[in-house]
Structures are given as structure tokens and as C-alpha cells.
N, C-alpha and C positions, 0 to 999 in steps of 0.2 A: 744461599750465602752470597755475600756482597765481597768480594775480592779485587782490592785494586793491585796493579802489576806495576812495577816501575821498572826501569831500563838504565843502569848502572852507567851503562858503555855508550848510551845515544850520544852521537857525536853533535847533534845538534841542539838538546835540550839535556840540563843537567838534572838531578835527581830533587835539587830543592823545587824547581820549576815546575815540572811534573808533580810533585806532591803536592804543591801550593794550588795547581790548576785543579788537580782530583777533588781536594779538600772542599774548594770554593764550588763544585761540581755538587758533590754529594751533599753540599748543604744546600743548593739552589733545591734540588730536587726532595730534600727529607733523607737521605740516604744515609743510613747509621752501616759502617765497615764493618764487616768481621775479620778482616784478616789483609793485612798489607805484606807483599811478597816481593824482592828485589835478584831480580837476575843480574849475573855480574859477567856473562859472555860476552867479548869485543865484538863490536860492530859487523865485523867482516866473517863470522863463523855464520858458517852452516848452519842448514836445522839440522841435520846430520850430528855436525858436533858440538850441536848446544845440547847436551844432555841434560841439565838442569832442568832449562826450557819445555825438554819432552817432558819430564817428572812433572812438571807443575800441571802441564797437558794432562795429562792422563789424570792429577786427581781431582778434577773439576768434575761435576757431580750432573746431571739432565737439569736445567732451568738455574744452574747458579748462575751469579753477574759477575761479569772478569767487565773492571774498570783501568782504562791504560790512559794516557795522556794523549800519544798519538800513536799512526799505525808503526812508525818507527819502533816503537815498541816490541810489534808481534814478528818483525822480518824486514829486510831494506831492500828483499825484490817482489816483484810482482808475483812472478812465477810462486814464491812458498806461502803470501800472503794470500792467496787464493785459496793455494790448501790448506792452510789453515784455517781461516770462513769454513768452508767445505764443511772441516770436520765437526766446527764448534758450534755452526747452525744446527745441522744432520742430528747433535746434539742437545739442542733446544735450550743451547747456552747464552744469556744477552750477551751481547759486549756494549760498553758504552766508551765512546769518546771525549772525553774531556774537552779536549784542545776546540773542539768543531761541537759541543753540546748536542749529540746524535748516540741515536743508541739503535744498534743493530740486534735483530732478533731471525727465527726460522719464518716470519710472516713479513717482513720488511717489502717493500716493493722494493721489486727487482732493478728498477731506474733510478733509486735511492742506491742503491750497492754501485753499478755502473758509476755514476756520478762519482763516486767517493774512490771506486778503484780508479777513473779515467784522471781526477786532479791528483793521485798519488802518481801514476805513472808518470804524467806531465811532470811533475816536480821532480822525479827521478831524473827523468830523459835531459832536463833543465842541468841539475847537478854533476852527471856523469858528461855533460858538453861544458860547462863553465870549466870543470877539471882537467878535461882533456886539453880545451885550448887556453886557460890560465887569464880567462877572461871574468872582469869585474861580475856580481851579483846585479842583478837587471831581471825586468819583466820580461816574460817566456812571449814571444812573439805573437799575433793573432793573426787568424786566419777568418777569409771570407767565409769561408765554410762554417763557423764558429755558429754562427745562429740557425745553420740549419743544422745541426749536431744530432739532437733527437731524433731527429726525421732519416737520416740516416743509418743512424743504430736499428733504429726500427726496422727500417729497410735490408739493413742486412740481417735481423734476428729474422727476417720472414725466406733468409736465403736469397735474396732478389741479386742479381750481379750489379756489379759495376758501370756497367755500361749504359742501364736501364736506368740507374740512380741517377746518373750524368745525364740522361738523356730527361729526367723530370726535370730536374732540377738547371738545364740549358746552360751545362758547365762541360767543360771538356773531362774527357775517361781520364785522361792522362793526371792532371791537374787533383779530379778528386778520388784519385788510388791513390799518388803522393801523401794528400790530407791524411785517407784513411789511415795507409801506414805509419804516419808518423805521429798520429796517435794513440797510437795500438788499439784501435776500435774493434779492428776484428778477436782482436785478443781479449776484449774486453765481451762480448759477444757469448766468447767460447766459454768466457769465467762465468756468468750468470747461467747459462747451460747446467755446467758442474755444479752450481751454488745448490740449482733448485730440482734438477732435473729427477732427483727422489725424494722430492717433497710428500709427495702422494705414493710411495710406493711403500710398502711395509717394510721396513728397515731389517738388516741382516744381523741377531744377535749371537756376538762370538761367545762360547764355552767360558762360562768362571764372570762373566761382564754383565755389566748392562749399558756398557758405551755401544752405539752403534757406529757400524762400522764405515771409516771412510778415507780417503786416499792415502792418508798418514799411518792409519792403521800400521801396515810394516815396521815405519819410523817408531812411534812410540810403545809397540813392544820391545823393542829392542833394550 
């Protein structure tokens, strides 16, 4: 089934928006809907207390397509938006992105998800500093480091330190552990880990399901 999701409460994109973007989405690609679904939980709720949200989770079916506008849709941190992937890949659920014309599956390349979590955080990191210091909307700063980016990720998916990274790359430790952190590279590292890390392993079928199971598990029994 083709399900697109929309986000009632997105403080940045209203609901005609998203549905005009989904719309012109599903027609680029052939895409006939079967079922449009609208959450109405404010922005700032938990996956905890989006109970809704968990409900719509759980009745999505192995290979259905959840179509949302953007990631704002599925969570506004990093940290839930990770487990959520997690589960809905493990799942063998597409999701497609409207806004960015990307469609995530359990086969995606793993540099393809990176990418997509490393500009959501950037954007994050961006909004929760404009807020804090009450500072105009402006481009998120660039860093020299910015083109060797891959190579770095790389580096540290293979565990290599810091030091050793600085020392290929004829930059100082100091300088590019800054970088890292403040991109959340390593956090981004750890999420691609989780994403895939039982791609290949026979999946754990709980009693009464045929969902497999995966970090949320807990959350959406509930």
C-alpha cells in the first residue's frame, strides 16, 4: 500500500504544502495513494506521547510505502528519527521523501542515509542556535573540512582515531575533532551501525506479529 503521512503540527510546513508537494510527488513517479493519514501531535511531543503516531507505526504492513513531505514529519530529533529508520527499514518499509524526491528502503546505500541524517542535523543544530541567540535566518557556516567530509566518515566507520585522520589529512587533532563534533559525524557513524547492522541476520519474530523487531519495539506496544 501507498500511504502518505502528513504533519498537522509542522511548524515549518503547513498541511496544504505537504500535500501539494506529496501530490506532485506521486504523480512524477505513477504513484496512485491508497490511504492519506494526518497526525495532529504538537511539534514538541515525544514519541513517547505521540500515541497516535505509535498506532499508525505499528499498522504499516512488510514493503508498504509511508510517503511524508519531510523528515519533520517522522520526529524533530535526531536521536527518535534514527529509531524510527531502524524500525521501518528492519521492516522492509519504503519511505519516500517528497520535499528532497528520495526514497529510502532496507537496500539504500548507507552514504545515502548519512547524507540525509548529517543535513537534517545540520539544520537542526542551525535552528536550535538562531533560537537561542535571536539571530536573523542565514546560511549555516562552511567549514574547510566540508570537502573532505566522506573521507572522514569513512575513516571513522573503519574506527581509525583522530589523530591519525589529522595526521593524513595535515590538519591539526584539535581543529578537526571540533569539525567532527560539531557535526555529529560520530553520531552519524553510530546511526548507520543501527540502521544496518541486522541487515543480514535473521530477524527476531515476536508472538502474535509478523513485524520484526526493533528498538521501538517497547514504544509501540505500549
Amino acid at each position: 500500500m501507498y500511504i502518505a503521512l502528513l504533519k498537522n503540527q509542522n511548524r515549518i510546513t503547513s498541511v496544504t504544502t505537504q500535500q501539494k508537494q506529496i501530490l506532485k510527488y506521486t504523480h512524477h513517479h505513477g504513484i496512485t495513494l491508497d490511504s492519506t493519514e494526518i497526525e495532529n501531535s504538537t511539534c514538541d511531543a515525544t514519541l513517547e506521547e505521540r500515541k497516535e503516531f505509535r498506532a499508525f507505526l505499528r499498522s504499516l504492513n512488510e514493503e508498504d510505502h509511508l510517503i511524508i513531505f519531510d523528515l519533520h514529519t517522522l520526529s524533530n530529533t535526531i536521536e527518535e528519527l534514527i529509531k524510527i529508520f531502524e524500525c521501518l527499514l528492519k521492516r522492509s518499509i519504503f519511505v519516500h521523501i517528497a520535499d528532497i524526491n528520495e526514497c529510502l528502503h532496507s537496500k539504500s546505500e548507507p552514504v545515502a542515509l548519512l547524507e540525509l541524517f548529517l543535513k537534517y542535523q545540520t539544520a537542526q543544530q542551525h535552528d536550535n542556535k538562531k533560537k537561542k541567540n535571536g539571530r536573523p535566518k542565514g546560511r549555516i557556516s562552511k567549514s574547510k573540512f566540508d570537502i573532505h567530509r566522506s573521507l572522514i566518515i569513512e575513516r571513522l566507520e573503519a574506527k581509525e582515531p583522530i589523530t591519525k585522520i589529522a595526521e593524513s589529512l595535515h590538519v591539526s587533532r584539535t581543529s578537526l575533532k571540533d569539525y567532527v563534533n560539531s557535526r555529529g559525524l560520530k553520531e552519524l557513524v553510530k546511526a548507520k551501525v543501527a540502521l544496518f547492522k541486522s541487515k543480514d541476520e535473521k530477524p527476531f519474530m515476536p508472538k502474535h506479529t509478523h513485524q520484526k523487531e526493533c528498538s521501538l519495539s517497547h514504544i509501540l506496544s505500549e
